[in-house]
N, C-alpha and C positions, 0 to 999 in steps of 0.2 A: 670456608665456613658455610654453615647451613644456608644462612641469610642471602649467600650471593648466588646459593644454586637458586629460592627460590625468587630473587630477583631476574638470576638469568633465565630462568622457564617463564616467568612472566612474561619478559620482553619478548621469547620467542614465539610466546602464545597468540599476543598484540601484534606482532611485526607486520603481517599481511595486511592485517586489517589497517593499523597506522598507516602505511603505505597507499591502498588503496584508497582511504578518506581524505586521504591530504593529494592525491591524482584528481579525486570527484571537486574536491573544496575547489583548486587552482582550474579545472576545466571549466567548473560552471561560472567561474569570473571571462570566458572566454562568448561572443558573439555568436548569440546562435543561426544555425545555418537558415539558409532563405527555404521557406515553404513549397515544394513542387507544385509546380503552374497544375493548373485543372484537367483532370484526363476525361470527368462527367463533369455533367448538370447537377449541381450540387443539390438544386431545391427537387430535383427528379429522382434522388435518390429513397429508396423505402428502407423507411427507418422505425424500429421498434425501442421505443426506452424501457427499458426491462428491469423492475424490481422485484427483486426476490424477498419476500417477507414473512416470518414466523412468529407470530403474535405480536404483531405491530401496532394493533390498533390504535393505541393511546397515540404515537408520533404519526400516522402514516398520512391524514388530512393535509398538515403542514405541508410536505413535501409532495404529496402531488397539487397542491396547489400552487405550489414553483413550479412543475412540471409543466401542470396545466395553461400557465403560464407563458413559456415558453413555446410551447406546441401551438398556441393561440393561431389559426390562420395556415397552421403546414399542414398543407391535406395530406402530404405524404410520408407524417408521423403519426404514430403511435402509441399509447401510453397502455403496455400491460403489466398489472402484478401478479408475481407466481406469489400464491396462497400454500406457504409449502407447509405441512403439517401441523396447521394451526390447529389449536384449542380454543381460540377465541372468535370475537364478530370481526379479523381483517379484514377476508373476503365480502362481507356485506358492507364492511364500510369503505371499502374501496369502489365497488360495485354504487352506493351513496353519491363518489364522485362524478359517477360518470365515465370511468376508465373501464376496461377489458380486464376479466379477474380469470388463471387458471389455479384450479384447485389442485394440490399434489397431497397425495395420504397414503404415506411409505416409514411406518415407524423405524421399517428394517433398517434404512437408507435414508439417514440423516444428514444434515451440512447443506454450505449454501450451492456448493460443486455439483451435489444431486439437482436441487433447485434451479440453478443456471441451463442446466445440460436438458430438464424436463422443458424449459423455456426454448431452449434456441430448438429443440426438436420436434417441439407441436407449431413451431410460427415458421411454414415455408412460406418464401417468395418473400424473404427480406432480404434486402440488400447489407442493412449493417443496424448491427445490439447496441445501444449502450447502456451499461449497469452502473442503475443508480439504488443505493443503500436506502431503506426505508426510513430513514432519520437522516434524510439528508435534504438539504436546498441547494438549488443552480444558481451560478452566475445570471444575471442577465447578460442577453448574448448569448449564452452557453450552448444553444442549439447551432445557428448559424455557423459560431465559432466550427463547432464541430463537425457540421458539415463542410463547412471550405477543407478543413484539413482530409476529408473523407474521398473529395473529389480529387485530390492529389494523386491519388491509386496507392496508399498506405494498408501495410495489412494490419495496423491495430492501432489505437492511440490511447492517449492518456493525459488526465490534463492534470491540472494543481487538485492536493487532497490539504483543504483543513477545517480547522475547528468551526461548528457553525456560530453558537456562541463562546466565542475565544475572552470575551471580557466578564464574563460570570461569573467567576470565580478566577481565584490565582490559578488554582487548580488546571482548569481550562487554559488559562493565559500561558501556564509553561507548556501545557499539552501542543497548544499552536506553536511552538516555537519548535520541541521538538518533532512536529510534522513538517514546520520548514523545513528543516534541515533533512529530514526521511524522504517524505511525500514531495519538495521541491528542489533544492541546492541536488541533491544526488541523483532523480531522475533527469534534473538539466543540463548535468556534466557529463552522463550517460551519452545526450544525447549530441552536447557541442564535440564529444570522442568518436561520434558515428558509432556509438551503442547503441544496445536497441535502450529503451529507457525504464522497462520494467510496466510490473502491472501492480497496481495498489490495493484494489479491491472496490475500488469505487472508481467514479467518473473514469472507466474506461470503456473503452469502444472496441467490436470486432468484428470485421468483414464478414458476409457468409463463404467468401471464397477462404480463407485462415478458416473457418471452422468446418469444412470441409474436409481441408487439409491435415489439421490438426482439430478434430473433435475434444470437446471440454471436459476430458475424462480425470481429469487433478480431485483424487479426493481426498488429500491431507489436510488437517484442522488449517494450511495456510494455505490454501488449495488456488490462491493468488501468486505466487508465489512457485509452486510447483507448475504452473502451466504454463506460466514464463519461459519459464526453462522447456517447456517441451516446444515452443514457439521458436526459441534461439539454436535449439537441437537441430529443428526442421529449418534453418538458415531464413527465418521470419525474423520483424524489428517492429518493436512496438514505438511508434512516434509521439514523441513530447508536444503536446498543446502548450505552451504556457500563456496562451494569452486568455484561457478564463479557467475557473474553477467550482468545485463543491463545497462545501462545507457540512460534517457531519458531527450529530451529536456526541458527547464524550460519558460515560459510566455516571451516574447520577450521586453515586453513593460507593465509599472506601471498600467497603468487600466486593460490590461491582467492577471496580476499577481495579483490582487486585488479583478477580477472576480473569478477565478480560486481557490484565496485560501478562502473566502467566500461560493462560493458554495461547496466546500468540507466540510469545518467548517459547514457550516448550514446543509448539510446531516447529519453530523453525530449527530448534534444536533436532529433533524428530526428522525433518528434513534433511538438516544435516549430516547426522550420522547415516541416514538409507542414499545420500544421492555424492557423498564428496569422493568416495571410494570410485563409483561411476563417471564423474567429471573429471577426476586425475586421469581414469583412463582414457576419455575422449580426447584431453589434450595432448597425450601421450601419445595416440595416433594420428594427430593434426590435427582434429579441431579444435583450432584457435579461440574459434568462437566463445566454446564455454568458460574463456578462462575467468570472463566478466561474469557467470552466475557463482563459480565457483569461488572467487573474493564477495561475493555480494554473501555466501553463506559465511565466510571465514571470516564476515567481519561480525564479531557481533554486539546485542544491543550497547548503546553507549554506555549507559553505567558499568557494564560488568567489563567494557573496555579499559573504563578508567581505571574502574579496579586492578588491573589488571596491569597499566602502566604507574599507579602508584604503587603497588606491590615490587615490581622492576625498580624502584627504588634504593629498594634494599642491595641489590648488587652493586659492584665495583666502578671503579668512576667511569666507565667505557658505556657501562649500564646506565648508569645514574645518567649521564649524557643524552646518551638516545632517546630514555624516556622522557627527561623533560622537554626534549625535541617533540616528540608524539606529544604528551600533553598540548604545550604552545599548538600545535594543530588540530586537536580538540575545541582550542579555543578559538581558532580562528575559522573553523566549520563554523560554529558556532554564531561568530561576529557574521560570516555571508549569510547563512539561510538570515538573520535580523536583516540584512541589507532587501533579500530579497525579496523577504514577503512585506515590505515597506515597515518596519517593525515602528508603535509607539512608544511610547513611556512605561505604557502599562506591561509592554512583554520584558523590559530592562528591568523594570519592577522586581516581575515575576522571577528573574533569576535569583533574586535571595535565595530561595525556596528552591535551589540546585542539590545544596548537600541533603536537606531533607528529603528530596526527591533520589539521591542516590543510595540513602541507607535505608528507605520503602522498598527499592528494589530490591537491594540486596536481599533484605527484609524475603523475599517472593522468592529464594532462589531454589528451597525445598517444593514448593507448588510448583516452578519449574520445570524442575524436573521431573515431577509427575507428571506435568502436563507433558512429556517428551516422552511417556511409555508408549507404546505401540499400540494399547487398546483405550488411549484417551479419546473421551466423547468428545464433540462439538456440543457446547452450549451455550446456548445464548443469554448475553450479558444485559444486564439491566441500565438503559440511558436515560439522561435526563433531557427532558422534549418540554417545551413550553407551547 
């Protein structure tokens, strides 16, 4: 019957992915490894915190006043923002702070991969970037922290991504949950398998010895995402922080939040079709290596997963089996990133608001796909900053 072909293409679609989420779910319940003893002076180390911003102005105080913050007393830190083709007063009100402002005005050459690459190449004589989102706030701690990991001799790191107000809204509240499970459960099981851990797009760090190496020429709408992979190419490992994190604003408003999570979804769609063709063949010739970007593309966003395992339903009981297998491991992804990021009341809450959240997505799956055409622009989504 019809029903069980598209049950069994279902399941075969999920399979990789089911597999690999339930390897990350069972790794990251495992100890993670001990931190490499000090190869430098951590506090000697020159350090640039690097934000890249394109009409920020409204959130951009906030966060360098956590920044500032934390820089309090490190003579051998630095707070500069790239002012990347703004229309607005960033630059002066960054410049307001008291911070180092580089101005970029390149209508040609958009995204934040321009913006990044114009930063680490007008700031020689750093030791090590790390990129902080312009709507975002630091851990306290979160320099230190990152400095001890720095002095380890790592070539990149990366610590916790999430919500900065997670209690704001439901909204917010599931948005934190599914960044546990993206942003923390998966980069930590990455990293207890001796994977590299990935790169998020925030709170992470890179040597200038890696950017030497591998230059930050990634310019896909998930151009986080894409340089990973040229990192794990080049037999580099991005190192898991977990002991502090970021937190960044989330879409203030329903067509923001719709833009936003579409042109991510459609990058990494985009991604995937230009780079899986390429990966089968790296592993094909022995590098082993890529087999972990090459699952990290085949898995994709969790809703259209599920989709994807309750459609698998409709097949035969061999089908029906598996999937509800997959499923059960959905959920129990699920239940650890709640373990990990110390989950309250209010994020258990927030899961009512699951299936509503999965038929929104679906809802997006035609803007998806536009956003996965080849001449899709970067632009920038509107967040809500207090």
């Amino acid at each position: 019957m019809w029903t069980e072909t598209v049950g069994t293409t279902a399941l075969a679609l999920a399979a990789p992915g089911a597999a690999y989420l339930a390897a990350l779910t069972a790794a990251a319940a495992l100890p993670l490894r001990r931190s490499a003893p000090a190869m430098a002076d951590a506090a000697a180390l020159r350090v640039v915190i690097l934000v890249p911003a394109h009409d920020e102005s409204t959130g951009l105080v906030r966060t360098l006043h956590s920044l500032r913050r934390e820089a309090a007393g490190d003579a051998c830190t630095r707070i500069v923002v790239v002012a990347d083709n703004c229309s607005d007063d960033t630059a002066a009100v960054a410049r307001a702070e008291g911070v180092e402002v580089l101005e970029r005005h390149d209508p040609a050459r958009r995204g934040k991969g321009h913006a990044l690459q114009f930063g680490f190449d007008a700031l020689p004589g750093t030791d090590w970037f790390i990129v902080i989102d312009a709507d975002t706030s630091v851990a306290p701690g979160f320099l230190p922290t990152m400095r001890r990991a720095m002095a380890g001799g790592a070539d990149a790191l990366q610590c916790r991504y999430g919500v900065r107000d997670a209690f704001g809204s439901r909204r917010n509240t599931l948005a934190d949950v599914a960044l546990g499970a993206w942003n923390v459960l998966r980069p930590r099981g990455r990293a207890a398998l001796g994977l590299s851990a990935g790169i998020l797009g925030n709170g992470f760090a890179l040597s200038r010895r890696t950017l030497d190496r591998v230059p930050y020429s990634a310019r896909s709408i998930v151009e986080d995402v894409e340089y990973h992979q040229m990192l794990v190419r080049a037999g580099l490992r991005v190192q898991w922080v977990d002991a502090t994190q970021v937190r960044g604003d989330m879409p203030g408003a329903d067509g923001a939040a719709s833009q936003q999570r579409a042109r991510w979804e459609g990058g990494r769609l985009r991604l995937m079709a230009d780079q899986v063709p390429t990966l089968l063949e790296n592993i094909l010739c022995g590098q082993w290596r890529m087999a972990d970007p090459l699952l990290d593309l085949l898995l994709l966003p969790l809703s259209w997963h599920v989709a994807l395992l309750l459609l698998a339903l409709l097949g035969g009981a061999g089908v029906q089996l598996l999937a509800l297998a997959a499923i059960a491991g959905v959920g129990l992804h699920v239940l650890w990133a709640l373990r990990l990021i110390r989950a309250r009341r209010e994020h258990v809450r927030a899961l009512l608001g699951v299936p509503f959240y999965l038929i929104w997505k679906l809802r997006l799956a035609a803007a998806t796909v536009r956003a996965a055409g080849r001449k899709a622009a970067w632009v920038r989504s509107d967040r809500a900053s207090s």
